[in-house]
Backbone as numpy.savetxt, mean C-alpha at the origin, in Angstrom:
# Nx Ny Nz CAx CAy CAz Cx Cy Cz
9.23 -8.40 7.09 8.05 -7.65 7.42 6.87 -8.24 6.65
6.03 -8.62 6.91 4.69 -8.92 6.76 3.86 -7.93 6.07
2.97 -8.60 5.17 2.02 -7.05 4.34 0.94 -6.57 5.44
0.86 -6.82 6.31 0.03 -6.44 7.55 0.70 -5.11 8.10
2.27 -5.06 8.27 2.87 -4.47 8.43 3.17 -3.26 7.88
3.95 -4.18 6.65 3.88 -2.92 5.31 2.53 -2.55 4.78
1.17 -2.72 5.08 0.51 -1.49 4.68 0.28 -0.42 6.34
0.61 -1.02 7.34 0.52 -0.12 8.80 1.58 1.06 8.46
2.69 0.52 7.78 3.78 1.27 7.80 3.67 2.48 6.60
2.70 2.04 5.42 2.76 2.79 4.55 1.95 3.92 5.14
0.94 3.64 5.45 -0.58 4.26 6.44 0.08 5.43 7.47
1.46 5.27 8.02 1.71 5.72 9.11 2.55 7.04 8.11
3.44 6.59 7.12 4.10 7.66 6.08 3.22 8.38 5.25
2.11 7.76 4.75 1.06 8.92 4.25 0.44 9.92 5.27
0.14 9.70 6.39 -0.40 10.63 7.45 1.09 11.97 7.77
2.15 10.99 7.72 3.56 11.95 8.28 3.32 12.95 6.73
3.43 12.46 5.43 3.86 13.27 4.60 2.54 14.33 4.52
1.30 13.74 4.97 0.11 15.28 4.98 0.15 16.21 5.63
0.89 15.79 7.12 0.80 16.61 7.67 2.00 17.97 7.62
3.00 16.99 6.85 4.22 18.01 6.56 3.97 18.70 5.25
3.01 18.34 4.49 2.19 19.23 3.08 1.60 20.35 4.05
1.11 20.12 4.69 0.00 21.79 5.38 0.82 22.34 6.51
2.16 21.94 6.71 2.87 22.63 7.56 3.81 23.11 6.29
4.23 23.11 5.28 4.77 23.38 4.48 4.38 24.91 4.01
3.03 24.47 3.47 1.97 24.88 2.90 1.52 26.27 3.80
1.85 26.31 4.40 1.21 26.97 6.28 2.55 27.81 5.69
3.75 27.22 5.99 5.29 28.23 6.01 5.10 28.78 4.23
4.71 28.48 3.41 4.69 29.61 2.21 5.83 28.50 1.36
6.24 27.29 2.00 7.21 26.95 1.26 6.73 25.62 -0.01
5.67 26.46 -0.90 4.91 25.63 -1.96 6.27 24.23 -2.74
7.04 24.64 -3.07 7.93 23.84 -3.90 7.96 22.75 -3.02
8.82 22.80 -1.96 9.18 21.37 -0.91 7.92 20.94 -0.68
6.38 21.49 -0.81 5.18 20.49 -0.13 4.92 19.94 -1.37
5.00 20.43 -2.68 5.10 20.13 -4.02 5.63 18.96 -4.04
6.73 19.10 -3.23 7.76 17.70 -3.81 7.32 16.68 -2.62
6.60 16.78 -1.55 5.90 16.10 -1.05 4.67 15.16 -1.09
4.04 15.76 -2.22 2.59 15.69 -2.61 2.95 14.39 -3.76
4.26 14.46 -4.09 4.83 13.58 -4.88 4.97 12.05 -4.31
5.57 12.14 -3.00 6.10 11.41 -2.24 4.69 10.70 -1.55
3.74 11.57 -1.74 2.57 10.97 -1.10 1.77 9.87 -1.98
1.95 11.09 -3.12 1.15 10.11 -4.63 1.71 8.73 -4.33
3.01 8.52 -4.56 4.27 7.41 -4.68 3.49 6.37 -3.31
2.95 6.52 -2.04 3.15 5.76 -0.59 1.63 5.77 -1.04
0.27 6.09 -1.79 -0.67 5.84 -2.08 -0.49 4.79 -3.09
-0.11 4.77 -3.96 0.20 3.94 -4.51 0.55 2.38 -4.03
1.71 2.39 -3.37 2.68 1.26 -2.54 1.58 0.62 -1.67
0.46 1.94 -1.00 -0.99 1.30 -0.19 -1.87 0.37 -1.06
-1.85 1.06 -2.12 -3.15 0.54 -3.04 -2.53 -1.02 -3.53
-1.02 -1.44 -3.86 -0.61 -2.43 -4.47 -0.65 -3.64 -3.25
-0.48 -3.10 -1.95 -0.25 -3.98 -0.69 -1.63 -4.09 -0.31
-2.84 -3.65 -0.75 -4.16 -3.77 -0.35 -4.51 -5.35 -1.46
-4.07 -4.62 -2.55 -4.41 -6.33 -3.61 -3.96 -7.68 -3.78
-2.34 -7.04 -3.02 -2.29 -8.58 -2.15 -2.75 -9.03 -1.40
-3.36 -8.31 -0.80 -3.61 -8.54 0.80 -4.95 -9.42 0.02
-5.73 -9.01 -0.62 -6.59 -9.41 -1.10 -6.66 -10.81 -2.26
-5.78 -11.14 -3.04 -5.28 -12.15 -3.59 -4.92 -12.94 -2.45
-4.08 -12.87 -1.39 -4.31 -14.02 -0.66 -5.48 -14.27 0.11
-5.88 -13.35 0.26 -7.27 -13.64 1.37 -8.00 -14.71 -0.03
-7.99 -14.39 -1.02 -8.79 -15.14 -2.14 -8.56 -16.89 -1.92
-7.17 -16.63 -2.45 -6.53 -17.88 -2.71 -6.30 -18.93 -0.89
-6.71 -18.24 0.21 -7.02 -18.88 1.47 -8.18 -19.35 1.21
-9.32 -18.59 0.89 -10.60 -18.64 0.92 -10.79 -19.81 0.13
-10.46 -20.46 -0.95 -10.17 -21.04 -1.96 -9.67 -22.45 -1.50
-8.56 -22.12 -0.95 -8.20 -23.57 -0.20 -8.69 -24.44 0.63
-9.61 -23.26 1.17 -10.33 -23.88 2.53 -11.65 -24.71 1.95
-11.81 -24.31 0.68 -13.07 -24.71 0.08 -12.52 -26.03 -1.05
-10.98 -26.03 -0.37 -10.76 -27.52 -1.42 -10.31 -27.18 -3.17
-10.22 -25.60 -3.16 -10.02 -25.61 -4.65 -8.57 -25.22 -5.03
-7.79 -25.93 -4.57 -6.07 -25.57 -4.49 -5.68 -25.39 -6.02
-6.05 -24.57 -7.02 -5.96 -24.41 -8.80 -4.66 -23.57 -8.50
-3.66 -24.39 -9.36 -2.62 -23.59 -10.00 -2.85 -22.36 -10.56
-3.64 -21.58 -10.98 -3.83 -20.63 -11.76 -3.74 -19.58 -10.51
-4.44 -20.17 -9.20 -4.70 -19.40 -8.00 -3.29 -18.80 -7.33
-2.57 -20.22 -7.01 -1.10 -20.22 -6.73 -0.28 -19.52 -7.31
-0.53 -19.58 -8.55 0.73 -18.66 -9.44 0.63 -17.18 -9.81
-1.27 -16.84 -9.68 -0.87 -15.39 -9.09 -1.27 -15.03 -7.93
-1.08 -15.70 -7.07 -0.41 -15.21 -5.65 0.88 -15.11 -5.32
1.81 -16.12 -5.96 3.02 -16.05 -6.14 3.82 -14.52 -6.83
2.76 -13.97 -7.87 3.12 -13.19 -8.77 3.27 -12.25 -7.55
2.02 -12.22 -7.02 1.70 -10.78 -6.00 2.75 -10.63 -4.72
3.45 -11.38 -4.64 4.83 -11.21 -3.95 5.76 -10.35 -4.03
């Protein structure tokens, strides 16, 4: 899977877990949307880390194209894997 992917996919589980917080939330059943709100924090997160790759490579493309192929570039893009 591709990070194009995995952030579509994360995007698609944060919308599922909101909407099951205010249907929760709606049924009176605070604890389980509780433990949802968790699960959401957690797939915000996983968004936010797959956004800075996404962004480290867009860098390190941008970079290449301009002729500046620096190891320093490569190795944390590599990291961001």
């Amino acid at each position: 899977m591709n990070l194009d992917e995995q952030i579509e996919r994360e995007i698609r589980c944060i919308e599922d877990l909101a909407d099951e917080i205010r249907m929760l939330a709606r049924k009176g059943q605070i604890n389980l949307a509780k433990q949802r709100e968790l699960d959401l924090h957690n797939s915000l997160d996983q968004l936010e880390k797959h956004h800075r790759r996404s962004k480290l490579w867009s860098t390190a493309a941008d970079l290449k194209l301009q002729g500046k192929n620096a190891k320093v570039v490569k190795k944390v893009v590599e990291m961001a894997r």
